[in-house]
Structures are given as structure tokens and as C-alpha cells.
ZATIZA-852932 format. One record per residue (C-alpha): residue in three letters; z, x, y. Coordinates in steps of 0.1 Angstrom, whole numbers, plus 2048, in hexadecimal, padded with zeros to 3 digits. Layout:
N
ALAZXY ...
This chain:
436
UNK25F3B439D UNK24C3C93BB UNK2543E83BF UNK25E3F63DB UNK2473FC3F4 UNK24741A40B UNK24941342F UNK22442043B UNK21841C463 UNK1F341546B UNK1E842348B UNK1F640649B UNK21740E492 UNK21F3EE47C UNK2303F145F UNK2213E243D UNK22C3BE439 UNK23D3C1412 UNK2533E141F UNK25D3CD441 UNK2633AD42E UNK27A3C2415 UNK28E3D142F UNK2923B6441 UNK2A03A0421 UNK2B53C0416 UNK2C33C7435 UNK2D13A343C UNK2E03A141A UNK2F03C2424 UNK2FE3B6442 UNK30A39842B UNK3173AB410 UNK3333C242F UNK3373A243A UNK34638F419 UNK35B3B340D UNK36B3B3431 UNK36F38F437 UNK37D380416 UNK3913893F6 UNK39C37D3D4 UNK38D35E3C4 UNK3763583E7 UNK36937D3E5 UNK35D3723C6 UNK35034E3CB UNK3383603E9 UNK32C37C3D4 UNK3263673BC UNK3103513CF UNK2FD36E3E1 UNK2F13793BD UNK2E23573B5 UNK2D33533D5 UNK2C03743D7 UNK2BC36D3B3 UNK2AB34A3BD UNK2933583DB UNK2883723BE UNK27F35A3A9 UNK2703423C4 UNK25835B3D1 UNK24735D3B2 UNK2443383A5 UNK21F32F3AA UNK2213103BA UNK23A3223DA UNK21B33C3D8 UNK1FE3223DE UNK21930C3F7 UNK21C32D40B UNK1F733540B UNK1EC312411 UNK1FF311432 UNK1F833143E UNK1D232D437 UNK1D4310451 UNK1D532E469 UNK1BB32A484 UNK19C34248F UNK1A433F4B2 UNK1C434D4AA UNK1C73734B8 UNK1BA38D4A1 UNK1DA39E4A4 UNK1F037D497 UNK1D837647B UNK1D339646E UNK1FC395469 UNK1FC37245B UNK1DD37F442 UNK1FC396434 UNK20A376420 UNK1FC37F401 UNK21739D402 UNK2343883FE UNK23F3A23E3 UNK2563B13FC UNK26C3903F9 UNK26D3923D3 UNK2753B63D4 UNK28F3B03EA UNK2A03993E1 UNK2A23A23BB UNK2B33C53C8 UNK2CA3B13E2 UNK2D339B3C3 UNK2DA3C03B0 UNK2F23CB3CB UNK3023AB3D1 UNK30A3AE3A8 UNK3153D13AA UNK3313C53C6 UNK33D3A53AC UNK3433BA388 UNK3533D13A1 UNK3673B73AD UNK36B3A438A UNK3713C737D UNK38E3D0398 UNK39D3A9393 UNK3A53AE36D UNK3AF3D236F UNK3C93C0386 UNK3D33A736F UNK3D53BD353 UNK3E93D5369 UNK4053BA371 UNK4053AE351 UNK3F738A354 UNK3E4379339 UNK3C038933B UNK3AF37B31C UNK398365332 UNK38F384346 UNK38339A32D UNK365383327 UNK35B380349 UNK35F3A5350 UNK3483A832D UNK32E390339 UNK32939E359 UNK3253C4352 UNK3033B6338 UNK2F43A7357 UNK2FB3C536E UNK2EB3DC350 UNK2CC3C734E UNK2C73C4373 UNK2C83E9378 UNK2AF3F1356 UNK2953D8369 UNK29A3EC38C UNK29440B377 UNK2743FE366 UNK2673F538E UNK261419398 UNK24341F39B UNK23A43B385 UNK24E42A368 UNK23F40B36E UNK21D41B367 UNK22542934C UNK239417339 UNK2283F3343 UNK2313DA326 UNK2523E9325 UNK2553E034A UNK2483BE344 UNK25E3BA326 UNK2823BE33B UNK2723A8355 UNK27438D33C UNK289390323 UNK2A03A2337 UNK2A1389356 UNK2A536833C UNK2C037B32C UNK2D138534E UNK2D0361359 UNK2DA351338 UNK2FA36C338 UNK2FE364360 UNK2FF33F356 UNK31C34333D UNK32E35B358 UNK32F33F36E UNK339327359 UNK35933C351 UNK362343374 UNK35931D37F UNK37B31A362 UNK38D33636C UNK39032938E UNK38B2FF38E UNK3B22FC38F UNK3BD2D638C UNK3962C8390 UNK37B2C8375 UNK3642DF369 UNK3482C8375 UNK3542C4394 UNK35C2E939B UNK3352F3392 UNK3272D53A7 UNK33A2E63C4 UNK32E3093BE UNK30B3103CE UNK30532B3B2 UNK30430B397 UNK2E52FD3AB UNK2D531F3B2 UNK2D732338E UNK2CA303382 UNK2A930839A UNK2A632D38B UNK2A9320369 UNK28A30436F UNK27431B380 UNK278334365 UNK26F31A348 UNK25630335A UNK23C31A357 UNK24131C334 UNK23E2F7330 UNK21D2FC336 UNK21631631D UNK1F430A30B UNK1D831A2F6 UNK1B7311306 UNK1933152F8 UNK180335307 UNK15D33A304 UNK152360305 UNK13136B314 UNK12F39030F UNK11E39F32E UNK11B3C4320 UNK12E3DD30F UNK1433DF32F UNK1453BF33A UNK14C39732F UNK14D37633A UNK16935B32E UNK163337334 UNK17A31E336 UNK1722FF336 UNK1912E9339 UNK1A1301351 UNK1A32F1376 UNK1A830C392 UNK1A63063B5 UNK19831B3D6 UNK19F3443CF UNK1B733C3B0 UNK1BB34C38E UNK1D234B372 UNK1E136335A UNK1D8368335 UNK1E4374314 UNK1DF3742EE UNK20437B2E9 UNK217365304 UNK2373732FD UNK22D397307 UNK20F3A031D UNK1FE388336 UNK1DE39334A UNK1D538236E UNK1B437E375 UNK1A236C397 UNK18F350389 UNK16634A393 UNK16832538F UNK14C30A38E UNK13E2F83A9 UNK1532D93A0 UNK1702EF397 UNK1792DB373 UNK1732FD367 UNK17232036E UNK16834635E UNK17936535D UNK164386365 UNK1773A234E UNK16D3C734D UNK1773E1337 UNK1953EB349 UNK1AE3F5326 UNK1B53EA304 UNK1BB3C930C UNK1993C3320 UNK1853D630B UNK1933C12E9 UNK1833A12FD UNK1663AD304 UNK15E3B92DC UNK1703A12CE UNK16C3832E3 UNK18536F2DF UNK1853462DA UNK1A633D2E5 UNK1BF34D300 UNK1E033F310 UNK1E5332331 UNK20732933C UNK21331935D UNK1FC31237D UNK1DD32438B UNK1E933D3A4 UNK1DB3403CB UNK1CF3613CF UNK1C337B3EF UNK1A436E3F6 UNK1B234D401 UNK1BE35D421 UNK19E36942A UNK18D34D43F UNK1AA34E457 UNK19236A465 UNK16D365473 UNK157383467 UNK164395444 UNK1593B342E UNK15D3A940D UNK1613C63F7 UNK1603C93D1 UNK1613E13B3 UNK1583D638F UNK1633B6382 UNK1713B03A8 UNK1533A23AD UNK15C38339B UNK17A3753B8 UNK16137F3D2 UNK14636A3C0 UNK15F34B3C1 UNK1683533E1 UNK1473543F3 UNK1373373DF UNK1523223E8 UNK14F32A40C UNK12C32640E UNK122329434 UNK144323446 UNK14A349447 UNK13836A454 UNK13A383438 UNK12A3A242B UNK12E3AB403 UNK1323CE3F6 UNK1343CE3D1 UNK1373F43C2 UNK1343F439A UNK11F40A381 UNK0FC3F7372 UNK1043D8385 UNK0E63C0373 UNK0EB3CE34D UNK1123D0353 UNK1163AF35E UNK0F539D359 UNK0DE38D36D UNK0ED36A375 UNK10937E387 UNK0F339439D UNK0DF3743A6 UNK1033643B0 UNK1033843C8 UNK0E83813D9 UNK0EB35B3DA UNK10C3603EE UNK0FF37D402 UNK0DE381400 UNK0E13A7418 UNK0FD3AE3FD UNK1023D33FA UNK1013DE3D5 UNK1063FE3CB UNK0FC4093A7 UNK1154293A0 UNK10542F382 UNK0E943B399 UNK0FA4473B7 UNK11B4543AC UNK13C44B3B8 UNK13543B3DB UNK15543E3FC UNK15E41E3FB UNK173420417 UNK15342C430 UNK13B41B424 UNK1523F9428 UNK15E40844F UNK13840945B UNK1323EB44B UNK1503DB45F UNK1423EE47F UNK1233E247C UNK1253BD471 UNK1413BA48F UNK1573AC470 UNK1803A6475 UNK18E3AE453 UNK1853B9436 UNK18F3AD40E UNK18B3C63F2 UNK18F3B73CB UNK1903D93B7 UNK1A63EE39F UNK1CF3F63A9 UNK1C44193B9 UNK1A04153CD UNK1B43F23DB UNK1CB4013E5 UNK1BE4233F4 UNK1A240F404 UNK1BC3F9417 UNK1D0413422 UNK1B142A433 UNK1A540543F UNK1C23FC452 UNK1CB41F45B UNK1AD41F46E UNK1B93F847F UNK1A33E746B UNK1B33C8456 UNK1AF3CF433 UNK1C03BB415 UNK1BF3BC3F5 UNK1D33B33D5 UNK1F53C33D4 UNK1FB3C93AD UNK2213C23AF UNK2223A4394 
């Protein structure tokens, strides 16, 4: 889940896109939450509430399932250069579609709190007037788990607990949201029965629209595991900083990559792909970024698992625009690679790849690619020159090239800071979001 995202103003005044997109999904499921407590009561208080939860539930879910990602990209990339600067430079924002996840996922959150309040209140009433309750007690347990397990993933989401505690974070994203729905699936079972009267159980969940939310939840959480597979990796070890892992039954299209793992179960790692000029294969640059990256890179592993679909990343966006700075930091260099060579000559760009020993940490073939792509590429060694500002040296180079955006592939905080001086200066900057 994203976390969420503080409303910031460029000098233009406009709001970032995740922190608009998630006030604007919170606030209507606000207005629809007042709207349900005032308006109904009983057994169609429920039914609603219910409903709300699986459909904020669904649009969590939806946002994240690779093939809505590469739909949504695909269409927006359409988006053309004679468009105005101002129009693009909003519809370049797509890649931030995190605000939807985030939003919805806490909507879904309040929406629950308001049912086991209201499941809660209905057997304390039955209880209270004596009626058989035996049904109820059930229901009233199976709901609280839910509620319990929503609330532990909003916790892991802030930010500073997210960063520290990281796998336990991405542990209650899984195991925690598979048992939420399993347990969500029983609960509406039960109150499918509670309520069905004189017609069937069948019929009852047919006419509930939480029964069909749940069943597309339920495939888009295990297709991707259908596609679980171990694949063949072959290690090129670049330096002791650096390595390079081919793949070479791994099919990835135009700015895509794909996470992976040597314990599926527990950690995944997401990587832009530098694919082949025929794209039946691809590579992965990896730099020593922690203990995971730096086991590759001695070790060198021979098999890693892949599961699901390759994954349309921020790069895709970019030829909406005319004249781009393409900025990168390390291993960033390898989406901007795949990028550029796949572009060829249909775009204006300038490259700006920052990283320490650039030929002995990532070898020669690779510096050759960079100057093949751009051959007035500006490389700066920092073992040499320190530390560079990325953030000047990437606003003259936008002044001066006449450029209209500008795409930075780099670590969580230099993206991050670099797009936010960028476009508080009104230049279009984007960069990878780090909210998956």
C-alpha cells in the first residue's frame, strides 16, 4: 500500500497528483459513507456497508494488477506532442496512480470500521432482547479479525515504520490481506444466511454485488501466482559493486521490468529490465544497494523466481514529450539504457548518468551503450569529483538543451529530492514513486 502522500504545491500552485487523487477517492467515499448512516438502517445499512468495503477493497486491488498498470499506461502514452505542455505534463503524472490504491484501501478501512460497529451494535441488540444470537456471535467474531488486520497494515504504511521495519511491512501486506479476504469471504457467506429468508443461499449471493467484487479480488490476488516459475539466470559480475543478470527466456516489452526473489514467499525485488534488441530476452543491471544485492553480486546466483507479468514502468510516459533530460544514478542507468535504445532517433534527449568509477564499476560494454545512445552524454565519475548537485547540473541542462521534462531513475531519496526541487522550480520532473 502507498503511503500517504503529503499535499506539496509547486510554484504553480498544483497539487501533487497521488495526494489529489487520494483526496479525491477519500472524500467521495466520505460523502458516501454520511450518506448510507443517514439514509438507511437494519439489514440495508448493512447490505451497503458491506458492499462499499468490497468495492474500495476491489479498486485497491485493481490498481495494482499489472495488466490494469500497462492498460492504463498504454492508453495514456497515446498522448500527443502537440498536445499543450501544460495538459501533458499532468497526463505524464499516470505513473502515480498510488494515490488510488492508497485511497481506496483506507476508504475500504473506514467503510469496515462503520459495519463491525454496526454488526457489533445489531447483536448487542439481540442479546439485549433476548433473541437467539448463536448465529451472531460468529459474525461479530469474524469481523473484528478483519478490522484488526486492516488496521496492523495501515500501521506498517507510515512512513518511518515502513522504513524500518520493511519485510515486516511486506509480510502484513500479504499474509495479512489473503487472510483478511479469506475471513471477509466466510463473513459474507454468514450474513448472505442470516438474511436470505425463504430464497437460497445461491441466489442471495448472486444478488449481492459484494459476492462478485469478491470473486474478482480473489483471481487477481492468485493469478499472479499461477505464474510463479523458477527461470535460468546467467550472472556476469561487472565489479565488486556491480552485476549483470541475464535472462534469457524472459520476454519484456518497451520500459518494463519484473520483480524477483530467491524466497517467493517473503521478499520480492523490482527491477527495470535492459532488454535485447528483439526483446525474447532481457538483463537486469543490479548494484550493491543491501544484503540482498550484494549476496547477487558475490554469489551469483543461477536461478531466481519470477511470478506474474512484466510490469510498465515511468519511462514509458516519456515520449509523450519532445525534448527530455534523462537523468540517472548507479544502476539507473540500466532503464535509461532500454529506454533510449529503444527510442533510437524519434526523441530529443540529453543523458546525465552520475555514479562512482563508471567503466571498472560497470564495464565497458555498458559505457559503450552510453555513448551509443547519446553520444554528448554527460558522465560524471564521483569517485573523481565528489558528490555532484544533481538537481543544478540537470536545471542548466534543461535550460540549455530547451528540453520539456525531465526523467530521473535513481535511489528512494535523490528521486525524490531531485523531483521535488525540479518541479518546484516548474520544470516537469518524474521519477519512480517507491510505494509498492
Amino acid at each position: 500500500m502507498a503511503t500517504i502522500h503529503h499535499y506539496i504545491r509547486d510554484d504553480k500552485g498544483a497539487f501533487m497528483y497521488p495526494a489529489a487523487l487520494f483526496g479525491l477517492i477519500f472524500l467521495a467515499n466520505l460523502a458516501g459513507l454520511l450518506y448510507v448512516v443517514f439514509s438507511f438502517s437494519g439489514p440495508g445499512r448493512l447490505v451497503h456497508l458491506s458492499t462499499a468495503v468490497s468495492a474500495n477493497l476491489l479498486v485497491a486491488v485493481l490498481i495494482r494488477q499489472d495488466f490494469i498498470v500497462n492498460a492504463i499506461f498504454a492508453v495514456f502514452a497515446l498522448t500527443p506532442q502537440w498536445f499543450p505542455l501544460r495538459i501533458r505534463r499532468w497526463v505524464a503524472k499516470v505513473y502515480e496512480y498510488g494515490g488510488v490504491h492508497s485511497g481506496a484501501a483506507i476508504a475500504a478501512t473506514m467503510w469496515y470500521i462503520f459495519l463491525t460497529v454496526e454488526i457489533t451494535r445489531t447483536y448487542a441488540r439481540a442479546v439485549h432482547n433476548g433473541a437467539p444470537a448463536s448465529h451472531m456471535l460468529s459474525l461479530l467474531f469474524l469481523t473484528w479479525i478483519p478490522l484488526l488486520i486492516l488496521l496492523l497494515i495501515l500501521i506498517f504504511t507510515i512512513p518511518e515504520l515502513r522504513r524500518r521495519f520493511h519485510d515486516q511491512f511486506e509480510a502484513s501486506h500479504r499474509f495479512g490481506g489473503w487472510l483478511a479476504i479469506i475471513i471477509i469471504w466466510v463473513q459474507a457467506i454468514i450474513m448472505a444466511n442470516a438474511t436470505r429468508g425463504e430464497k437460497s443461499l445461491g441466489r442471495t449471493l448472486a444478488e449481492n454485488p459484494s459476492f462478485w467484487f469478491l470473486i474478482i479480488i480473489s483471481v487477481c490476488i492468485i493469478y499472479p501466482w499461477l505464474r510463479l516459475r523458477k527461470v535460468i539466470v546467467r550472472p556476469q559480475r561487472l565489479s565488486q559493486h556491480a552485476t549483470r543478470l541475464w535472462f534469457d527466456t524472459v520476454k519484456v516489452g518497451f520500459c518494463q521490468g519484473f520483480a524477483v526473489s530467491d524466497r517467493p514467499l517473503f521478499e520480492w525485488h523490482t527491477f527495470a529490465s535492459l532488454p535485447e534488441p528483439d526483446f525474447k530476452s532481457c538483463s537486469l543491471l543490479v548494484s550493491n544497494a543491501g544484503d540482498w544485492t550484494k549476496k547477487q553480486i558475490n554469489q551469483g546466483p543461477h536461478k531466481l523466481w519470477i511470478r506474474g507479468i512484466p510490469r510498465t514502468g515511468v519511462l514509458r510516459i516519456a515520449p509523450i514529450f519532445k525534448s527530455v533530460i534523462m537523468v540517472a544514478t548507479g544502476s539507473g542507468i540500466g532503464p535509461q539504457l532500454s529506454f533510449l535504445l529503444a527510442c533510437g532517433n524519434r526523441l530529443k534527449c540529453r543523458l546525465l548518468w552520475s555514479t562512482r568509477s563508471p567503466q571498472e564499476t560497470y564495464g565497458r560494454e555498458i559505457l559503450d551503450l552510453v555513448n551509443k545512445v547519446d553520444p554528448q552524454a554527460v558522465i560524471i565519475d564521483t569517485k573523481k569529483t565528489g558528490r555532484p548537485d544533481i538537481v543544478q547540473i540537470a536545471y542548466e541542462l534543461y535550460k540549455n538543451e530547451e528540453a520539456e521534462a525531465v526523467f530521473i531513475i535513481s535511489n528512494q531519496k535523490i528521486t525524490r529530492g531531485t523531483v521535488y526541487a525540479l518541479e518546484s522550480r516548474g520544470i516537469p520532473a518524474y521519477g519512480p514513486v517507491f510505494d509498492s
